[in-house]
C-alpha positions as CSV (number, residue, x, y, z in Angstrom):
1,X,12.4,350.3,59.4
2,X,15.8,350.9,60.8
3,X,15.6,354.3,58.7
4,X,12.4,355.3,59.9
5,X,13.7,354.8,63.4
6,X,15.0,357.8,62.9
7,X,12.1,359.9,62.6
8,X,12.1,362.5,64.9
9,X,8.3,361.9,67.2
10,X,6.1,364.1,65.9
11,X,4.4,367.0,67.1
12,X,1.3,366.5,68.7
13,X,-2.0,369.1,68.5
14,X,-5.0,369.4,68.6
15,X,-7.9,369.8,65.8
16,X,-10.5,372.0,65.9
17,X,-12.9,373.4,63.1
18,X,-9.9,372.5,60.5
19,X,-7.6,374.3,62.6
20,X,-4.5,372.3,64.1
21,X,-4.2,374.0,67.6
22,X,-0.1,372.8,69.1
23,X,1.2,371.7,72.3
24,X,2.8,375.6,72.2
25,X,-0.2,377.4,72.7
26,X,-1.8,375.8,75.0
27,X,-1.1,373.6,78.8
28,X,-0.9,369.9,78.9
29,X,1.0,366.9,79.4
30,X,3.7,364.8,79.0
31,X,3.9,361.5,77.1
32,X,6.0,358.7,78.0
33,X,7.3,356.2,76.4
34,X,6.4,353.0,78.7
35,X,9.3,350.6,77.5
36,X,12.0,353.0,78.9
37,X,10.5,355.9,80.2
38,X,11.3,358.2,78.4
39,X,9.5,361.6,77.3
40,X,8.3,361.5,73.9
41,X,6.6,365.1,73.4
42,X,4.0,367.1,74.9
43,X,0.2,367.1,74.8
44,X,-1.9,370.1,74.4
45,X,-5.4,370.3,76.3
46,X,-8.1,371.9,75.6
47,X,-9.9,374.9,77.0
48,X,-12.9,375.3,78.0
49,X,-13.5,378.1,75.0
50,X,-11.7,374.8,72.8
51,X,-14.6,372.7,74.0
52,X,-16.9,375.3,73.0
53,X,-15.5,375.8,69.5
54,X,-15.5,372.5,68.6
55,X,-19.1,372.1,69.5
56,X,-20.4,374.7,68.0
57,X,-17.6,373.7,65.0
58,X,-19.0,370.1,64.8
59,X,-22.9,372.0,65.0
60,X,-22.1,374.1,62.1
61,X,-20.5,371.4,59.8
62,X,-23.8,369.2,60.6
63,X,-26.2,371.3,59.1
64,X,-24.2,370.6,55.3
65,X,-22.5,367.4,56.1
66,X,-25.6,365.5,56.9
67,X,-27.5,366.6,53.4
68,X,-23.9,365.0,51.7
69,X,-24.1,362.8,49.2
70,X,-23.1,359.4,50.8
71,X,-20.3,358.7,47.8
72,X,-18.6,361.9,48.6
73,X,-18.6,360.5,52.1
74,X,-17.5,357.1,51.0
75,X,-14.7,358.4,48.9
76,X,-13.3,360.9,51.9
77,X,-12.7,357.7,54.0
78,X,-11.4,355.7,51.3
79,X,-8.9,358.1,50.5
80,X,-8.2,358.3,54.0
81,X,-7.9,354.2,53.7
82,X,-5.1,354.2,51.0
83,X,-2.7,357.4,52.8
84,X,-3.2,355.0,55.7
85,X,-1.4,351.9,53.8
86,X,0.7,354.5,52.5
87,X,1.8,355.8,55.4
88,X,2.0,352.7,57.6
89,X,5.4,352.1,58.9
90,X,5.3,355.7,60.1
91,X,2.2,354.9,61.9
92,X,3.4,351.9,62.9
93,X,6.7,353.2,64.7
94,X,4.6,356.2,66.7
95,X,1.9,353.6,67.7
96,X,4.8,351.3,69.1
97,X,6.9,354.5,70.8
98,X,3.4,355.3,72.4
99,X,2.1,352.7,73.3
100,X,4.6,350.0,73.6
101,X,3.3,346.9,71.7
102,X,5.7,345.2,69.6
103,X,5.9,346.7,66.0
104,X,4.8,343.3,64.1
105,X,1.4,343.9,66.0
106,X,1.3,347.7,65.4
107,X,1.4,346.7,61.8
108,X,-1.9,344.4,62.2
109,X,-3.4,347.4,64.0
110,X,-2.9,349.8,60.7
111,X,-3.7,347.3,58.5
112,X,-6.7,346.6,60.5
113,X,-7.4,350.5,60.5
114,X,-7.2,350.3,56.5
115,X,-9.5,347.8,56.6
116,X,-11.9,349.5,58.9
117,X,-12.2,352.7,56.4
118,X,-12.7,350.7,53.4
119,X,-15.5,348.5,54.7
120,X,-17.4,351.8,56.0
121,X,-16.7,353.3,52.5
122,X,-18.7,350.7,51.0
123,X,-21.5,350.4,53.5
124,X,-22.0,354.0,54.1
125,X,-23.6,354.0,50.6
126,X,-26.3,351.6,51.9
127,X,-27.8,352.8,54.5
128,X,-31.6,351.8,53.5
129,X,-34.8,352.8,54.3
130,X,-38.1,350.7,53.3
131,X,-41.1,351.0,51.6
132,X,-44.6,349.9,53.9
133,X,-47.6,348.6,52.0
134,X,-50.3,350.9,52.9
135,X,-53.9,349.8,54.4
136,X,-55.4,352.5,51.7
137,X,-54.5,353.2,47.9
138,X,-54.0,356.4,48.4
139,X,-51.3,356.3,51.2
140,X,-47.8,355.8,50.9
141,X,-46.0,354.8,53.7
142,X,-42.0,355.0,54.0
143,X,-39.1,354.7,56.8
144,X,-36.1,356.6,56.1
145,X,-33.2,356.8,58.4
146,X,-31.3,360.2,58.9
147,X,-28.2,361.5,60.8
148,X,-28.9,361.5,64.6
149,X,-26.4,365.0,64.6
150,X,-23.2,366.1,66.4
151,X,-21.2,363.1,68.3
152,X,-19.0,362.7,71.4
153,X,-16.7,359.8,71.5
154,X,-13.8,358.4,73.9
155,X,-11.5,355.7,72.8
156,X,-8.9,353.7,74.8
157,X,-4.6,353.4,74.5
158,X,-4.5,349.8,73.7
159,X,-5.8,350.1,70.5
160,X,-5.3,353.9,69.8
161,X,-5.6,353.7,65.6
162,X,-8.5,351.0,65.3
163,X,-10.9,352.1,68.5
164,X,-10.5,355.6,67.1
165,X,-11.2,355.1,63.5
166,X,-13.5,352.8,64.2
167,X,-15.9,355.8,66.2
168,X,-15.0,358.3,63.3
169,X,-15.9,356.1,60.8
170,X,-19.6,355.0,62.1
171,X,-19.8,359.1,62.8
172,X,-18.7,360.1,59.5
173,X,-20.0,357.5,57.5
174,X,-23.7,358.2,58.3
175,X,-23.7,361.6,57.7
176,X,-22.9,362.7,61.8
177,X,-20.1,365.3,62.9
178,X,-17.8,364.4,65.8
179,X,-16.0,365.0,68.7
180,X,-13.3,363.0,69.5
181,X,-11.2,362.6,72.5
182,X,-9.0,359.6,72.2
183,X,-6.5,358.6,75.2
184,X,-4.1,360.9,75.9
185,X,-1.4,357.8,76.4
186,X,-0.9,357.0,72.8
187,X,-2.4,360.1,70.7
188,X,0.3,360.5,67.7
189,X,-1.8,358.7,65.2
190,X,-4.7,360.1,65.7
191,X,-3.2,363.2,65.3
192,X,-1.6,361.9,61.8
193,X,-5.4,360.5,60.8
194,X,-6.6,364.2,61.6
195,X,-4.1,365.9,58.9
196,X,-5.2,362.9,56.6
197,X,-8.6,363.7,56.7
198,X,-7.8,367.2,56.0
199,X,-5.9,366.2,53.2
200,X,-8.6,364.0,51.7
201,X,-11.1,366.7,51.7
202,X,-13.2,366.3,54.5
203,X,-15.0,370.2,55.4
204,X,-13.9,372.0,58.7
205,X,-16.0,371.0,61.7
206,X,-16.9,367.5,60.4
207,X,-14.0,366.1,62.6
208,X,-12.7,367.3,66.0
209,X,-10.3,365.9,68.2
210,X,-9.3,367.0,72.0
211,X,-7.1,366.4,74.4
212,X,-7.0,366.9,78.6
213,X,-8.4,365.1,81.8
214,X,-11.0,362.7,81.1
215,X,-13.5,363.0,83.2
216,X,-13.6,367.1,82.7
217,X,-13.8,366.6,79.1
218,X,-16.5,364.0,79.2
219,X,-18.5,365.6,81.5
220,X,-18.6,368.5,79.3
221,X,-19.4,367.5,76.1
222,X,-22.4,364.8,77.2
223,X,-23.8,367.7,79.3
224,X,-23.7,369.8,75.9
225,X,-27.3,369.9,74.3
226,X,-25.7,370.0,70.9
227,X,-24.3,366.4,71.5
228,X,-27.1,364.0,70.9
229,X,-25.1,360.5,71.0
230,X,-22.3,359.2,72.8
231,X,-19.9,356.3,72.4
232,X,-17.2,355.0,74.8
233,X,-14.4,352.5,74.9
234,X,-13.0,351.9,78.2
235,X,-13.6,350.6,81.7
236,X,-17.1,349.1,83.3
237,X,-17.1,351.6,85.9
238,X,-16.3,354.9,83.6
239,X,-18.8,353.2,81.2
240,X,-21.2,353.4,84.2
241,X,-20.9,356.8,84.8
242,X,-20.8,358.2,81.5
243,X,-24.2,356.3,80.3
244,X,-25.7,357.2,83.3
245,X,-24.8,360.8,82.5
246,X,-26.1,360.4,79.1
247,X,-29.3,358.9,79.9
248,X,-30.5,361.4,82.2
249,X,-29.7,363.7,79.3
250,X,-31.6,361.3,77.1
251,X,-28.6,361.0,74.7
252,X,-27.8,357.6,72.5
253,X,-25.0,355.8,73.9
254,X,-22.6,353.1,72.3
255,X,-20.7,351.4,74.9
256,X,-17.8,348.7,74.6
257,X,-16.7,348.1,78.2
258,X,-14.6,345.4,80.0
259,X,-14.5,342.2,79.5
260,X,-13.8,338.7,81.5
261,X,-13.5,336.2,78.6
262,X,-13.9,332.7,79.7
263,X,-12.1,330.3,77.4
264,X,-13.8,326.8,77.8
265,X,-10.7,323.6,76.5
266,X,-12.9,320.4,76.5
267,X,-11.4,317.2,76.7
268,X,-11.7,316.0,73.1
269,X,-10.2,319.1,71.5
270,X,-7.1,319.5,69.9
271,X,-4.9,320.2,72.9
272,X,-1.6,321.2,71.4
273,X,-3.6,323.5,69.1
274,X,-5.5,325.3,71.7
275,X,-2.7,325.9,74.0
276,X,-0.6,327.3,71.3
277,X,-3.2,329.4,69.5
278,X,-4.1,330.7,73.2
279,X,-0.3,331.2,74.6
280,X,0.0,333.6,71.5
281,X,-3.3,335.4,71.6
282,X,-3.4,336.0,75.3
283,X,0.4,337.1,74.7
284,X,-1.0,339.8,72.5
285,X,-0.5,343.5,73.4
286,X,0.8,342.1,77.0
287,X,-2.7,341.1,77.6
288,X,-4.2,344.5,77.3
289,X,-7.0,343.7,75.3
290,X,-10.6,343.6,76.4
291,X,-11.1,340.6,74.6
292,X,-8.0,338.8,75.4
293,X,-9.1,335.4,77.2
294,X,-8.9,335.7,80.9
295,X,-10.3,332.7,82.7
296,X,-9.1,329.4,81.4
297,X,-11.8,326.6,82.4
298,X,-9.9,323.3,81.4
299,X,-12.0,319.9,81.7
300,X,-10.2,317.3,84.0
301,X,-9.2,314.7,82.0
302,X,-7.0,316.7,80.2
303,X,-6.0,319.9,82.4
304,X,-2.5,318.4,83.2
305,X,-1.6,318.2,79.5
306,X,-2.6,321.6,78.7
307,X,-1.6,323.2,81.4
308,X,2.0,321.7,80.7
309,X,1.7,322.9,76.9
310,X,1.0,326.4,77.8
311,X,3.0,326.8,80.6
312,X,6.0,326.5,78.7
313,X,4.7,328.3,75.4
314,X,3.5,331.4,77.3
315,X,6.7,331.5,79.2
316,X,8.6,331.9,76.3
317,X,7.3,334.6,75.4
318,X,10.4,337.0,74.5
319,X,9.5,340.4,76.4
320,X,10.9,343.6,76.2
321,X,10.8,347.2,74.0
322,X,8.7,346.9,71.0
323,X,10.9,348.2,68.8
324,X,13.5,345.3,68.9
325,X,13.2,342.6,66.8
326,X,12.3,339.6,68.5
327,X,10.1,340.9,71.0
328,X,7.0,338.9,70.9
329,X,5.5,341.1,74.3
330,X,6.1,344.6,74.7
331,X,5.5,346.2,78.1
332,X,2.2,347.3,80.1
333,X,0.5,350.7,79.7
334,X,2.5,352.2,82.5
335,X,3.5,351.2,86.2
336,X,0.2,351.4,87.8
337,X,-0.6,348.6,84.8
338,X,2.5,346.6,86.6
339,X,1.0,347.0,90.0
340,X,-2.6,345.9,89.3
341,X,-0.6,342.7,88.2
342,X,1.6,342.0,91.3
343,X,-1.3,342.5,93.3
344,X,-3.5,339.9,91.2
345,X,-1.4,337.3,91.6
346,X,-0.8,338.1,95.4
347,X,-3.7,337.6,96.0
348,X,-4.9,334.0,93.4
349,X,-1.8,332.7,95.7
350,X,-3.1,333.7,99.0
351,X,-6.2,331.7,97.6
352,X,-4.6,328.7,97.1
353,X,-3.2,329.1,93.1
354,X,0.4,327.6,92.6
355,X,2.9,330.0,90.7
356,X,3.8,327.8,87.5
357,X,5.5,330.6,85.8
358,X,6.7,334.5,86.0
359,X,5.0,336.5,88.8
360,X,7.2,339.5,88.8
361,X,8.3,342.8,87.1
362,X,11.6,342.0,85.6
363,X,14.4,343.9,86.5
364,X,15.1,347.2,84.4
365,X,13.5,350.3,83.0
366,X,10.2,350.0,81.5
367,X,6.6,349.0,82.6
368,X,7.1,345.1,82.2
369,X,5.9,342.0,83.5
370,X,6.5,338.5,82.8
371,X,4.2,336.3,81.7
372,X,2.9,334.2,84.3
373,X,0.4,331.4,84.7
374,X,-1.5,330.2,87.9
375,X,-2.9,327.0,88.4
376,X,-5.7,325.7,90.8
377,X,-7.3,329.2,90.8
378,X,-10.8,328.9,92.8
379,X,-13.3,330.9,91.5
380,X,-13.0,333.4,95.0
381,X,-9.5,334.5,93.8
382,X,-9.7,338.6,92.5
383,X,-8.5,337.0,89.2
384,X,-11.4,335.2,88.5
385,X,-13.8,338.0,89.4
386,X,-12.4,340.9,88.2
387,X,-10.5,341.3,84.6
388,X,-7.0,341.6,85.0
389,X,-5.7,343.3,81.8
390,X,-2.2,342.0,81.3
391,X,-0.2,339.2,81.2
392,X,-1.4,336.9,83.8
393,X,-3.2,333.5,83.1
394,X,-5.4,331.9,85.8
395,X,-6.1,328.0,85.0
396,X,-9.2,325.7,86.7
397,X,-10.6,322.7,85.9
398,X,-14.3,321.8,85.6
399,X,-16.1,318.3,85.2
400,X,-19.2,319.0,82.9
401,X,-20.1,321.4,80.3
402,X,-23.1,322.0,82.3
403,X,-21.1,323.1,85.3
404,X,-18.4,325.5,83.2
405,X,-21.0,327.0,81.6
406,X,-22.8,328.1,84.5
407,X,-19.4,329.0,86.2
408,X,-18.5,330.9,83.1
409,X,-21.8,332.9,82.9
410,X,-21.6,333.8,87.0
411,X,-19.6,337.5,86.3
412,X,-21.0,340.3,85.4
413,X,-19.6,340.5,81.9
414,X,-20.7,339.3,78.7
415,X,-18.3,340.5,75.8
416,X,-16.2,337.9,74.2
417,X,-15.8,334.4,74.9
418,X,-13.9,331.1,73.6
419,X,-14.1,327.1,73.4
420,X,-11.7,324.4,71.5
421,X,-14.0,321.4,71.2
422,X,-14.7,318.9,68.4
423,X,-18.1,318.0,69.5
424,X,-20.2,319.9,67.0
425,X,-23.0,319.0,70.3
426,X,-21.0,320.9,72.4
427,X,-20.2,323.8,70.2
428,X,-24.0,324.2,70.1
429,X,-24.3,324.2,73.4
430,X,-21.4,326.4,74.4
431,X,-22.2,329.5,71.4
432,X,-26.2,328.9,73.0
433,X,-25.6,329.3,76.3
434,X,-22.9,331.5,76.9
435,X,-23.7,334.9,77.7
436,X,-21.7,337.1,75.9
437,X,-21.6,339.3,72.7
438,X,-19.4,337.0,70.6
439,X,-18.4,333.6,70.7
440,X,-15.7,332.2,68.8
441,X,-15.3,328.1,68.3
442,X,-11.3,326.7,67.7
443,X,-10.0,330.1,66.8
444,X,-9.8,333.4,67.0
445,X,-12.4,334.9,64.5
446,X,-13.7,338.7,66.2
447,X,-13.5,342.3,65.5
448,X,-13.0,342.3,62.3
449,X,-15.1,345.6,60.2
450,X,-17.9,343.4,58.9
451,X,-18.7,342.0,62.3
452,X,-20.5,343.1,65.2
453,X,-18.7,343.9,68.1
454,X,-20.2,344.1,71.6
455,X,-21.3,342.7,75.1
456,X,-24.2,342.2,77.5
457,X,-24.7,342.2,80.8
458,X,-21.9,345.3,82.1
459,X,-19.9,344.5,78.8
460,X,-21.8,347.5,77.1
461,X,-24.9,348.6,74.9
462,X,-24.5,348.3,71.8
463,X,-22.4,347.2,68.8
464,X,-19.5,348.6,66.2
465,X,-18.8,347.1,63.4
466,X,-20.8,345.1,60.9
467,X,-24.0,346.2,59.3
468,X,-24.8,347.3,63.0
469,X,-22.3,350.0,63.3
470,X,-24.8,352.9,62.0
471,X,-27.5,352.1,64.3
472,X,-27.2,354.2,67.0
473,X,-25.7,357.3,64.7
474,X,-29.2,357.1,63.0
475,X,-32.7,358.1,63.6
476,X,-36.1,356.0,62.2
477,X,-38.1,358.4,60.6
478,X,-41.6,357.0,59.4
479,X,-43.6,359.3,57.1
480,X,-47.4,358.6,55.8
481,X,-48.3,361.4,52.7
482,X,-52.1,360.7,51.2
483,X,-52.5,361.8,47.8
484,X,-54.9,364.5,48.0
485,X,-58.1,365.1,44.9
């Protein structure tokens, strides 16, 4: 690694109808380096005539790459799988510089990424259909599924390899052509996964990918009538407004919004093991993840204990640039990241919450904050009603599993959710009765590529991953022939 450090940041482009379109031909935007500041390169954005061409790019390719055979498919993306392991410490380094997490968890991402194209590899060759016993001999009655067409998707910078791949992969997989526009924050490896592609053979048009202001682009390609299915990573409210927009087009939607994970510690689980396991997964990517636990329900009897436990695990937490070794938390997104943060715990204090540890933006360049844990949060606090994406921990005790349970379900959001319990009672009643789109009992066992993953309630529609993840990129076509004399 210490070589590759090297590495000059690559340039970043565009791609468009097999045609890599760079930051020199075109307006756009900086990217910065959030653990120190610093400009990394510059982003090219698209036109609206680069719109246009990769629509009608992506609506060209579709009328051969849906009529491909399903192994050529699955041997594109497992190529693309291996130049991925190949090429991982490269990938890791640029997802770091972008993005800021530390590199030992960039490394998970890539692998994970590897992972993602493999499994789609395999299940892309079995996409069924099904054979209907017929009311008469001479009818035969089949379903057959088929490529819904051309595809706009929008992933998120917290993830900017896996969230990507996983939206190219569904696409791709089932026979669709897309659009993507990943986040402009952290877009070098989806750059490097576009030249990959290329190189493993995949036909011009099949795969786009543009860069410029969100909402413009968005608004654009869902109002297309070429686009028939959308699919969006990101915030509730952009979710809101982009499904809206696509349902009064009558367009498929996939969407993977925010979260508000309640993690439920019962009084006769492991204690050490659950605040150790949590300090550590909530310490992951600085708490930028929308399925990072976020509201910590602890039952009485044992809330002192754990909250003692994790205090002092989460706390030591080494931050700082991800590229150091030793870092185990890298720093936020960017500033306005550190002030959403500030203000969250401003405000769980003027609601009665007691500081146990961190609070502030250390001193220093870079977007960091500390990690910091409040305790005697009441359920009026901002924290506990709105996700706060980052490093801050709000802890509250509840009496019965009836009563958590109820408190846990009162948001709006539904996408993951976790308990530490022994009681194989209460782990039925917890994974029953929670509502949310995964559930996960004494560990940490989600989003991995042969699992569904998605929410209810304003957590989304939809699911990616698992034997789920070509639904929406697929029609149900039934057909009835009678043999005729």
């Amino acid at each position: 690694m210490n070589d590759l450090r090297t590495q000059a940041y690559p340039a970043l482009s565009m791609y468009i109808g097999g045609r890599f379109i760079g930051a020199d031909e075109r307006e756009g935007q900086p990217v910065i380096n959030p653990a120190n500041g610093k400009t990394l390169g510059k982003l090219p954005h698209a036109t609206k005539e680069d719109l246009d061409h990769a629509i009608a790019s992506a609506q060209t390719a579709f009328e051969t790459w849906r009529w491909s055979n399903p192994m050529n498919r699955s041997a594109i993306l497992r190529r693309v799988a291996g130049m991925v392991r190949e090429r991982a410490e490269t990938l890791v380094l640029n997802i770091t510089r972008d993005q800021g997490k530390p590199l030992a968890e960039a490394r998970i991402e890539v692998a994970g990424a590897a992972d993602h194209l493999e499994w789609h590899a395999e299940e892309c060759r079995r996409i069924y259909g099904r054979s209907i016993p017929p009311r008469v001999p001479s009818v035969r009655q089949t379903v057959i599924r088929q490529p819904v067409g051309v595809c706009a998707a929008f992933s998120p910078w917290n993830f900017p390899l896996n969230q990507g791949l996983r939206k190219i992969c569904a696409a791709l997989g089932s026979g669709c052509t897309l659009i993507l526009k990943p986040a402009e924050e952290a877009p070098s490896c989806m750059v490097a996964i576009a030249g990959m592609f290329e190189e493993a053979g995949l036909p011009p048009g099949v795969l786009n990918i543009v860069w410029g202001v969100p909402a413009e682009i968005s608004d654009y390609l869902i109002r297309s009538p070429i686009v028939r299915k959308v699919s969006f990573t990101g915030s509730v409210p952009v979710g809101k407004q982009l499904a809206a927009l696509a349902g009064a087009h009558m367009k498929r939607v996939t969407m993977e919004l925010g979260g508000h994970s309640p993690v439920i510690i019962c009084d006769d689980a492991d204690i050490e093991k659950a605040a150790t396991l949590l300090a550590a997964y909530k310490g992951l990517n600085a708490g930028q993840v929308c399925m990072s636990p976020s509201r910590f329900f602890v039952q009485e009897g044992v809330f002192d204990e754990f909250s003692e436990l994790f205090v002092k695990a989460f706390a030591s937490r080494t931050i700082g640039d991800g590229m150091e070794e030793g870092t185990l938390m890298g720093p936020l997104a960017h500033d306005r990241r550190v002030e959403a943060m500030t203000s969250i715990v401003a405000d769980a204090v003027e609601h009665g919450a007691t500081l146990l540890t961190g609070g502030a933006r250390p001193e220093g360049p870079g977007s960091f904050f500390q990690p910091t844990v409040l305790g005697g949060v009441t359920d009026s606090a901002m924290i506990m009603r709105e996700e706060p994406f980052g490093p801050v921990v709000p802890l509250t005790s509840f009496a019965t599993v009836d009563e958590v349970l109820q408190r846990a379900n009162s948001v709006p959001y539904g996408l993951a959710s976790y308990a530490f319990t022994r009681s194989l009672e209460r782990a039925h009643q917890i994974t029953t009765r929670l509502e949310a789109g995964m559930v996960t009992i004494n560990h940490f066992g989600l989003a991995l590529p042969e699992t569904p993953l998605g929410g209810v309630k304003d957590s989304g529609l939809g699911s990616e991953g698992g034997t789920e993840t070509f639904d929406a990129y697929l029609t149900t076509k039934f057909i009835s022939e009678q043999t005729v004399a």
